[in-house]
Backbone as CSV, one residue per row, in Angstrom:
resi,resn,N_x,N_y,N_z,CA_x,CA_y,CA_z,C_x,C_y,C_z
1,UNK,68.576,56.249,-104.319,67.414,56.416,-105.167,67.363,57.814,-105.780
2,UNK,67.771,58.791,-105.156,67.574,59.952,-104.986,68.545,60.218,-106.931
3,UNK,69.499,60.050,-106.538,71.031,59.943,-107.787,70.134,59.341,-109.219
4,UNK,69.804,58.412,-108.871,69.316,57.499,-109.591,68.327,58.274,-110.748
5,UNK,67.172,59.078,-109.802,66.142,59.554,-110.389,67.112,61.243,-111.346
6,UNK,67.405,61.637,-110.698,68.411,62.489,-111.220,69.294,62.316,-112.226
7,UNK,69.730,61.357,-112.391,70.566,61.000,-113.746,69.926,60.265,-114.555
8,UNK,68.258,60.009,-114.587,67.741,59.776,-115.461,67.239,60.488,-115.748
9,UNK,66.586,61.591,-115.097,66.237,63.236,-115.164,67.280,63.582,-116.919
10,UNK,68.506,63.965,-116.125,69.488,64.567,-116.977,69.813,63.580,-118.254
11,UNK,69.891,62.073,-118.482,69.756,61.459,-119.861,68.281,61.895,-120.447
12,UNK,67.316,62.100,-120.041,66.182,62.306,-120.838,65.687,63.722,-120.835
13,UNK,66.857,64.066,-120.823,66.782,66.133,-120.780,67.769,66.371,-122.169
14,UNK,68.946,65.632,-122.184,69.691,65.663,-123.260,69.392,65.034,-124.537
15,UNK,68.853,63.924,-124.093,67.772,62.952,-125.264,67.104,64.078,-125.959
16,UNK,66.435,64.692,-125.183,65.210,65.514,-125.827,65.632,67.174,-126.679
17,UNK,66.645,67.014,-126.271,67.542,68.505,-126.428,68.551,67.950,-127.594
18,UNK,68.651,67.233,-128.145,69.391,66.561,-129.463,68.551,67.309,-130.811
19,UNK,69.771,67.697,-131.538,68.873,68.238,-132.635,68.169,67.324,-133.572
20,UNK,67.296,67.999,-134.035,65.995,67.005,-135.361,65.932,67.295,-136.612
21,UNK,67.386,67.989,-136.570,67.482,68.444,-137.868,67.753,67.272,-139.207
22,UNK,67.408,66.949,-140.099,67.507,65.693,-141.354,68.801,65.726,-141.963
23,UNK,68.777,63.972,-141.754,70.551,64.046,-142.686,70.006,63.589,-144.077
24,UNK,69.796,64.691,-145.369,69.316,64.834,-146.515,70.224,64.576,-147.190
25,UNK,69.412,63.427,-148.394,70.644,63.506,-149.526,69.616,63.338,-150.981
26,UNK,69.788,64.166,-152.013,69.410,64.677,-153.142,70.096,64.795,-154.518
27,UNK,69.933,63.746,-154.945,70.563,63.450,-156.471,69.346,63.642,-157.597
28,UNK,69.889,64.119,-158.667,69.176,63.618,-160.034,69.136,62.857,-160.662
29,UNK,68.609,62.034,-161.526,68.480,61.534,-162.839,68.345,61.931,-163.946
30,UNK,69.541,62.257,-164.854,70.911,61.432,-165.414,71.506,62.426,-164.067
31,UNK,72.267,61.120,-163.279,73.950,61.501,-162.827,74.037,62.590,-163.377
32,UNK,74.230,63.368,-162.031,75.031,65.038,-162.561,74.295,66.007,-163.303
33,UNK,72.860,65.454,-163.384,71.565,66.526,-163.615,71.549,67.271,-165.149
34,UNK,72.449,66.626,-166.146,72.653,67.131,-167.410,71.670,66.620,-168.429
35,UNK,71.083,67.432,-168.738,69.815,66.870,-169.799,70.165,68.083,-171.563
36,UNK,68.943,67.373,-172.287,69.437,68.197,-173.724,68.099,68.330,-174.228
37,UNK,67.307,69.310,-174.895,66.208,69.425,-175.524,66.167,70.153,-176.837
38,UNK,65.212,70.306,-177.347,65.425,71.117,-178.501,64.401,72.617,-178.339
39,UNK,64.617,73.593,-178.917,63.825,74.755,-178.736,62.284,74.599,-178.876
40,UNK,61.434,74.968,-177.965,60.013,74.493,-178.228,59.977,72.996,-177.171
41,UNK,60.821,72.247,-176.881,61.074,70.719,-176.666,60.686,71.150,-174.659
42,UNK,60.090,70.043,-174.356,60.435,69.652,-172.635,61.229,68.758,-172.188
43,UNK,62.015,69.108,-170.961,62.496,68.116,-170.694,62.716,68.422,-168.994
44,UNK,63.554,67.193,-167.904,63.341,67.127,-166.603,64.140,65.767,-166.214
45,UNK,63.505,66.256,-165.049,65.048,65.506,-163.825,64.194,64.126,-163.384
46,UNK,64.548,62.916,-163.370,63.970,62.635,-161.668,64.528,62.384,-160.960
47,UNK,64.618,61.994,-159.600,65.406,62.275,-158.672,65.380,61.191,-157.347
48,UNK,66.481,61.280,-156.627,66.477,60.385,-155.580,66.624,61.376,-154.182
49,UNK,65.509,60.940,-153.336,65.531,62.030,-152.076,65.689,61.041,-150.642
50,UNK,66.204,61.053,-149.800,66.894,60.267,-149.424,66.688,60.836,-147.497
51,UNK,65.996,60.779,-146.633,65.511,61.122,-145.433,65.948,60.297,-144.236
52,UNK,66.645,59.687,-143.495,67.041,59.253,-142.363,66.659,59.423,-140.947
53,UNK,66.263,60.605,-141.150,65.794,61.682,-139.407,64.612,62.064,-140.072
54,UNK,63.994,61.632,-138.667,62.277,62.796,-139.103,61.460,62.237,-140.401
55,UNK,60.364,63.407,-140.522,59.231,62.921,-141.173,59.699,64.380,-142.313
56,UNK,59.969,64.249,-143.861,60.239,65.265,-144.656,59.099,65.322,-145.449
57,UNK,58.381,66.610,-145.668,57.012,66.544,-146.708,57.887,66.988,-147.492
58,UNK,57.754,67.048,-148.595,58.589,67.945,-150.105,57.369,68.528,-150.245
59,UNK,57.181,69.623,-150.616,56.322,70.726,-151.283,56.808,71.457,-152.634
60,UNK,58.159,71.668,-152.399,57.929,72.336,-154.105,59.710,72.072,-154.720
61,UNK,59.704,72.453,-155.669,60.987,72.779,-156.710,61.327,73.958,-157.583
62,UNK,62.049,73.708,-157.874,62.455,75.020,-158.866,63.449,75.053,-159.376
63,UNK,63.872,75.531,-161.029,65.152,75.243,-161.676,65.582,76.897,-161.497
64,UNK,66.948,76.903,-160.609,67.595,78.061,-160.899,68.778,78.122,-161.218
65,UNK,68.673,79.551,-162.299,69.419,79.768,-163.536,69.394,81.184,-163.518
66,UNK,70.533,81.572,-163.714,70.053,83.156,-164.370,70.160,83.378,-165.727
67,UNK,70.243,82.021,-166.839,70.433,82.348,-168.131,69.368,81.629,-168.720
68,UNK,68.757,80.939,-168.169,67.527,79.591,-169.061,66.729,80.645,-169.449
69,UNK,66.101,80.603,-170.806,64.949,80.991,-171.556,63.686,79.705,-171.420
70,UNK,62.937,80.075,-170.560,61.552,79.052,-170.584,61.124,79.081,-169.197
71,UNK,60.418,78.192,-168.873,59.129,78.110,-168.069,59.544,76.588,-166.998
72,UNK,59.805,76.982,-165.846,59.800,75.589,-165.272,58.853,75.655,-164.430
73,UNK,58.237,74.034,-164.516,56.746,73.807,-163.839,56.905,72.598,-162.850
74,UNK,56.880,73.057,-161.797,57.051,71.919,-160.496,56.241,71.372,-160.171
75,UNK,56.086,69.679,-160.069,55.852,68.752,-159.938,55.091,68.332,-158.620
76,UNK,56.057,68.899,-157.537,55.768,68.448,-155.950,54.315,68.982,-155.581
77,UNK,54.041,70.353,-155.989,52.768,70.854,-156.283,51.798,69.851,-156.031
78,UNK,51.524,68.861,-156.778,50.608,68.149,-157.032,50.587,66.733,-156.217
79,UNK,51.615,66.830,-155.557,51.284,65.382,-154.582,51.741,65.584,-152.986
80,UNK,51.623,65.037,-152.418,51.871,64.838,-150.681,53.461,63.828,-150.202
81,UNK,54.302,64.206,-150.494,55.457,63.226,-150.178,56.109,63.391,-149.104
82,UNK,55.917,61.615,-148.807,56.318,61.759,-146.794,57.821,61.207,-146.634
83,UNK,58.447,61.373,-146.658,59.775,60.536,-146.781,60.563,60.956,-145.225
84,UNK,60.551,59.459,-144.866,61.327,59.161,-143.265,61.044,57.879,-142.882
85,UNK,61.295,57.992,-141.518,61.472,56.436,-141.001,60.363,55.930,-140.883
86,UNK,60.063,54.586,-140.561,59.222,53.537,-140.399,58.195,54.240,-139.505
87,UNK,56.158,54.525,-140.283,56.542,53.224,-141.311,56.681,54.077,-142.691
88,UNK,56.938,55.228,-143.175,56.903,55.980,-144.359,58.378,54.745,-144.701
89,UNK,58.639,55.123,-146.273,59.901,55.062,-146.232,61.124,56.036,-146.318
90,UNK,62.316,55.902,-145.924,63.541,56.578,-146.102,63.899,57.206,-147.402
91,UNK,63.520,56.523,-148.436,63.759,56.668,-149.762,62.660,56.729,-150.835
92,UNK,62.722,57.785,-151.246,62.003,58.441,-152.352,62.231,58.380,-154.309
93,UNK,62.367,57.978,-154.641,63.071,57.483,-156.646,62.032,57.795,-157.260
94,UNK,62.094,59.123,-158.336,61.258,59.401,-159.350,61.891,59.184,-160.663
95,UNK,61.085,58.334,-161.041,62.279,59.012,-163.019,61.061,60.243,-163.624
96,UNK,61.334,61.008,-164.493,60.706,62.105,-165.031,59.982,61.492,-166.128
97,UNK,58.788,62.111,-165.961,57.970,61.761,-167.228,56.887,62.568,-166.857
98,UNK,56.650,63.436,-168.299,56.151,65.046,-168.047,54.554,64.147,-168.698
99,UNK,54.330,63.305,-168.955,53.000,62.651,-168.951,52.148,62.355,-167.850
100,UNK,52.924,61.745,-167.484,52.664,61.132,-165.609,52.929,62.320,-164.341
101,UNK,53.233,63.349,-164.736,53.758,64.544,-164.018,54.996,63.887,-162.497
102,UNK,56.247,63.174,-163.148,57.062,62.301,-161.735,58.183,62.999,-162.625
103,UNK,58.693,63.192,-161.082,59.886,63.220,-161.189,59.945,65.295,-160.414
104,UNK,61.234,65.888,-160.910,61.522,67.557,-159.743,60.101,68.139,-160.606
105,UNK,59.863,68.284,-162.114,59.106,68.896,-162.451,59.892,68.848,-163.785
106,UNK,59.638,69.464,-164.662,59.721,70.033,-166.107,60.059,71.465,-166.528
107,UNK,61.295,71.371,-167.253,61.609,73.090,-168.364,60.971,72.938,-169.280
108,UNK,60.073,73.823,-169.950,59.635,73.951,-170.944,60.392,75.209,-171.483
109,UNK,61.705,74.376,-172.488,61.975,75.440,-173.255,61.530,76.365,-174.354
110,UNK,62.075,77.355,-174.288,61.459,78.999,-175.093,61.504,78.308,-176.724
111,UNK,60.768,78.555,-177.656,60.528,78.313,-179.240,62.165,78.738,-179.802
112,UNK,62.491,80.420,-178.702,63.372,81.151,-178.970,64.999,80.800,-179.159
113,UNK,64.837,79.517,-178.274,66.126,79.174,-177.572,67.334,79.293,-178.715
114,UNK,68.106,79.272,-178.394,69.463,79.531,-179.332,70.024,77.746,-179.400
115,UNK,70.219,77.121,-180.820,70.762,75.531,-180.678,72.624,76.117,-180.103
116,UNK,73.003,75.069,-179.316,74.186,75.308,-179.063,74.358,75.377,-177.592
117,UNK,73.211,76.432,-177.028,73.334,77.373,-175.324,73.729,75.967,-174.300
118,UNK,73.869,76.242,-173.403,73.897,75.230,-172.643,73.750,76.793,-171.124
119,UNK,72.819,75.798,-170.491,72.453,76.558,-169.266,72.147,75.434,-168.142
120,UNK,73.258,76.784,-167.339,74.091,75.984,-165.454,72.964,76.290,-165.079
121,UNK,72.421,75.569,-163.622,71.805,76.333,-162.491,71.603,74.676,-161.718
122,UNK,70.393,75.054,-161.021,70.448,73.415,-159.662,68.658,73.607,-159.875
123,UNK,68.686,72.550,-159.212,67.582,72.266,-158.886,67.619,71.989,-157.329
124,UNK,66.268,73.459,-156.712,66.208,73.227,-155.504,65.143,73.079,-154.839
125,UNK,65.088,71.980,-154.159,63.478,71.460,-153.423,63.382,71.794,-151.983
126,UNK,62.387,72.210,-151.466,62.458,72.729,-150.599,60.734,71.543,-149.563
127,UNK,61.613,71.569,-148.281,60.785,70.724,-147.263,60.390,71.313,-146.251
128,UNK,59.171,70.443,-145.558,59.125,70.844,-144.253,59.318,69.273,-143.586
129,UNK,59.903,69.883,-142.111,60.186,68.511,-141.368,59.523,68.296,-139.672
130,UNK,58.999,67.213,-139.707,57.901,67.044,-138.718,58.776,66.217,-138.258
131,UNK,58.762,66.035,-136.412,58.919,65.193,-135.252,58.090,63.640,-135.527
132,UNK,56.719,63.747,-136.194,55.647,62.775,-135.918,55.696,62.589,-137.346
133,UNK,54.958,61.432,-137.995,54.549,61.035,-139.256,52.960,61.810,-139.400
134,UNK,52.802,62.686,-140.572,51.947,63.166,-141.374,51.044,62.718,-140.745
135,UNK,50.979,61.439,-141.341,49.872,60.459,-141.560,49.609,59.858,-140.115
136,UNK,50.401,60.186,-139.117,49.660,59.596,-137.745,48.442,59.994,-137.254
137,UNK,47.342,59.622,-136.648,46.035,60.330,-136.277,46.267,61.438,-135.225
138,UNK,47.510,61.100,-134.568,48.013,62.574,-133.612,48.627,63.642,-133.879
139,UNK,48.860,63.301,-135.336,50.019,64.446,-136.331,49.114,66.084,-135.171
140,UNK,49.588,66.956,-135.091,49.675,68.132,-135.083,50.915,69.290,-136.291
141,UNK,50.558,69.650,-136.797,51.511,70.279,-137.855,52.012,71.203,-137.174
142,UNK,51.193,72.237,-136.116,52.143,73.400,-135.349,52.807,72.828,-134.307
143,UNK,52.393,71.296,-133.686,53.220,71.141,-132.590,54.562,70.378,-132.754
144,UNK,53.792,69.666,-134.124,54.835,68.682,-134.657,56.366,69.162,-136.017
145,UNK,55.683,70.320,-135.416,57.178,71.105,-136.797,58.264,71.292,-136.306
146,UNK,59.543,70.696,-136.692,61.057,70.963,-136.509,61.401,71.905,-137.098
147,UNK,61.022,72.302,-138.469,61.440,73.266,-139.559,60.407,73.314,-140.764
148,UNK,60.415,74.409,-141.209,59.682,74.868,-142.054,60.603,76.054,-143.302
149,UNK,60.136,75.210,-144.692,61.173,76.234,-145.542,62.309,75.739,-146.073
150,UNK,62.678,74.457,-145.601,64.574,73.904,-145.521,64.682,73.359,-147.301
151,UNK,65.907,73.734,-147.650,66.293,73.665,-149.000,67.397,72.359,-149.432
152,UNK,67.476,71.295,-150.257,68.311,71.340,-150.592,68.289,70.999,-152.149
153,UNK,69.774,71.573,-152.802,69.955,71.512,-154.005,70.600,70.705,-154.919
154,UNK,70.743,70.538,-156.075,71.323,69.390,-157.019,72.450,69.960,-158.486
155,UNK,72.765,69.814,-158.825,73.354,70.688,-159.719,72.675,70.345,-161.275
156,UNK,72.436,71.217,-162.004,71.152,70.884,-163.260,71.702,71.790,-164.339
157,UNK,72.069,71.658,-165.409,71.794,71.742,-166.873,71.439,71.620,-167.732
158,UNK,71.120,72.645,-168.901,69.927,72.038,-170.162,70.730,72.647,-171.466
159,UNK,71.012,71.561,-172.037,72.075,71.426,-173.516,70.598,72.204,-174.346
160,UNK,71.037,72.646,-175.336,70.021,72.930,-176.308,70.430,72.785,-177.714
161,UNK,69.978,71.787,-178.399,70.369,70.543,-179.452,69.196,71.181,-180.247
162,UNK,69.795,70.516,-181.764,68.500,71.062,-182.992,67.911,69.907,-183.232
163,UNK,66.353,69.912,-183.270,66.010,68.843,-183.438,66.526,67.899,-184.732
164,UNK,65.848,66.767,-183.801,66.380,65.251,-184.365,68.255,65.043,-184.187
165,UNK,68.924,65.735,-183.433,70.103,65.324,-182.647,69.932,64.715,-181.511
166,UNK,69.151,64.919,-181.006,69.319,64.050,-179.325,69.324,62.987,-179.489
167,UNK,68.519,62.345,-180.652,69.214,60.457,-181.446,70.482,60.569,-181.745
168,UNK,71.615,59.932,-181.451,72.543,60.004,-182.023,72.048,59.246,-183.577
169,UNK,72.705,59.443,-184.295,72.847,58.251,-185.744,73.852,57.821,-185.872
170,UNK,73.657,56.645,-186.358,75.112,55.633,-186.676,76.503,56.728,-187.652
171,UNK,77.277,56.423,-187.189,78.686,56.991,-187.618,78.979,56.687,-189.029
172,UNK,79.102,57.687,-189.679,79.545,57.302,-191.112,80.317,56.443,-190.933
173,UNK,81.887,56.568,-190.425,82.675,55.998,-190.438,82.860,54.099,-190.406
174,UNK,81.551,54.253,-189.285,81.726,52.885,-189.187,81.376,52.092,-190.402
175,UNK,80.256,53.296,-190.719,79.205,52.546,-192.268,80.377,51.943,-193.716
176,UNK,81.551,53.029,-193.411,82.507,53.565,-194.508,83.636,52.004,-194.456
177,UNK,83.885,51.828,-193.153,84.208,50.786,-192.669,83.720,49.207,-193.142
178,UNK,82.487,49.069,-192.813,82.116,47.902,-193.404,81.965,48.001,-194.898
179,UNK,81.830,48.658,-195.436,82.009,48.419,-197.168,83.071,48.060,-197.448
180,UNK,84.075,49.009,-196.983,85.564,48.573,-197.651,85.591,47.080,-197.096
181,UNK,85.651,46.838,-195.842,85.777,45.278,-195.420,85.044,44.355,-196.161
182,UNK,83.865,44.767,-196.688,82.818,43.919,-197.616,83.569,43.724,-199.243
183,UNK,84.150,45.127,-199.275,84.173,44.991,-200.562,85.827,43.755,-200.775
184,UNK,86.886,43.990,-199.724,87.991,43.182,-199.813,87.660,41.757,-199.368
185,UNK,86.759,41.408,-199.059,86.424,39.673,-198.851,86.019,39.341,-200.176
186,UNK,85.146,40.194,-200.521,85.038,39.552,-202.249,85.551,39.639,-202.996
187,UNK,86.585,40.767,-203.158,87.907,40.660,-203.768,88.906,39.428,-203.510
188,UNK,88.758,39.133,-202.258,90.099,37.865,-202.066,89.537,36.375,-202.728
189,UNK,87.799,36.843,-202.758,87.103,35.553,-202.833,87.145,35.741,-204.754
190,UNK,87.621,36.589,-205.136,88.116,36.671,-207.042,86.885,37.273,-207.393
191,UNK,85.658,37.515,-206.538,84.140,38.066,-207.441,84.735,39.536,-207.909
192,UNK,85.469,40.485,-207.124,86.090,41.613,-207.712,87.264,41.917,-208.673
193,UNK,88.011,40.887,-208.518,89.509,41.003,-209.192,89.202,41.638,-210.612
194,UNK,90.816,42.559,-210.807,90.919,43.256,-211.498,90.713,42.313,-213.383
195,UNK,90.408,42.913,-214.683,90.611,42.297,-215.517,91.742,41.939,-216.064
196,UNK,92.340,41.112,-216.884,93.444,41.113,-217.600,93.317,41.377,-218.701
């Protein structure tokens, strides 16, 4: 009996001594975090946040760059997001829409911007991670904290296009294309043929 109680001692000593640290995973929307605006123009990410371990609040974001001209305004600010296991869910999906304030948040590029620039940096959100769910009536936040502060990042760029490019327009070529093809069917059909 004695063994018994003892080696259940020591499984629920190691149980408890396992780290709680989150296996995080953090993508953007568009794939590969590349967006295009025009000077004066907004634009933004949304994103997939992805929690397995633990209870993750998101609290904030931020676009860093050491070359962007403008103003980025984070999103997380304004809401409470619980992302983890049952019963929250695991998975988090924003698309961006600076109306609805969803998605990492919004660049508001400079009037100034140069057409052409293109500016590197990530987008990095930063969590805190709780043992317990938020939302349980026993939550404690000082007893229930694993970490406080934890980062992770995405990789983010902002094309800077002159307005009315971010539409593509139809290709001359193709346009150039169907005439001539238009114009040789009615030629074969004799409405064009040459005079004699």
């Amino acid at each position: 009996m004695k063994i018994t109680i003892s080696a259940l001692t020591a499984l629920l000593a190691v149980g408890t001594c396992m780290p709680l640290t989150a296996d995080v995973t953090f993508t953007l929307d568009p794939v590969g975090g590349a967006v295009s605006g025009t000077p004066g123009g907004v634009v933004g990410w949304g994103f997939t946040f992805l929690n397995d371990t633990n209870f993750a609040v998101l609290s904030s974001s931020d676009f860093v760059s050491g070359t962007a001209v403008g103003t980025y305004v984070d999103y997380f600010q304004n809401y409470y997001d619980i992302v983890g296991p049952l019963p929250e869910s695991d998975t988090l999906t924003e698309t961006f829409d600076a109306g609805m304030m969803t998605g990492t948040g919004e660049f508001d590029i400079d009037p100034s911007a140069v057409v052409g620039a293109e500016w590197d940096g990530t987008i990095q959100l930063t969590y805190d991670l709780y043992n317990v769910d938020p939302n349980d009536p026993g939550f404690d936040p000082t007893a229930d904290l694993v970490a406080s502060g934890l980062t992770v990042s995405a990789d983010a760029s902002i094309d800077i296009v002159a307005p009315g490019s971010s539409v593509p327009e139809p290709a001359l070529g193709a346009w150039a294309g169907l005439l001539c093809l238009g114009m040789c069917v009615r030629r074969s059909e004799g409405g064009l043929a040459p005079e004699r």
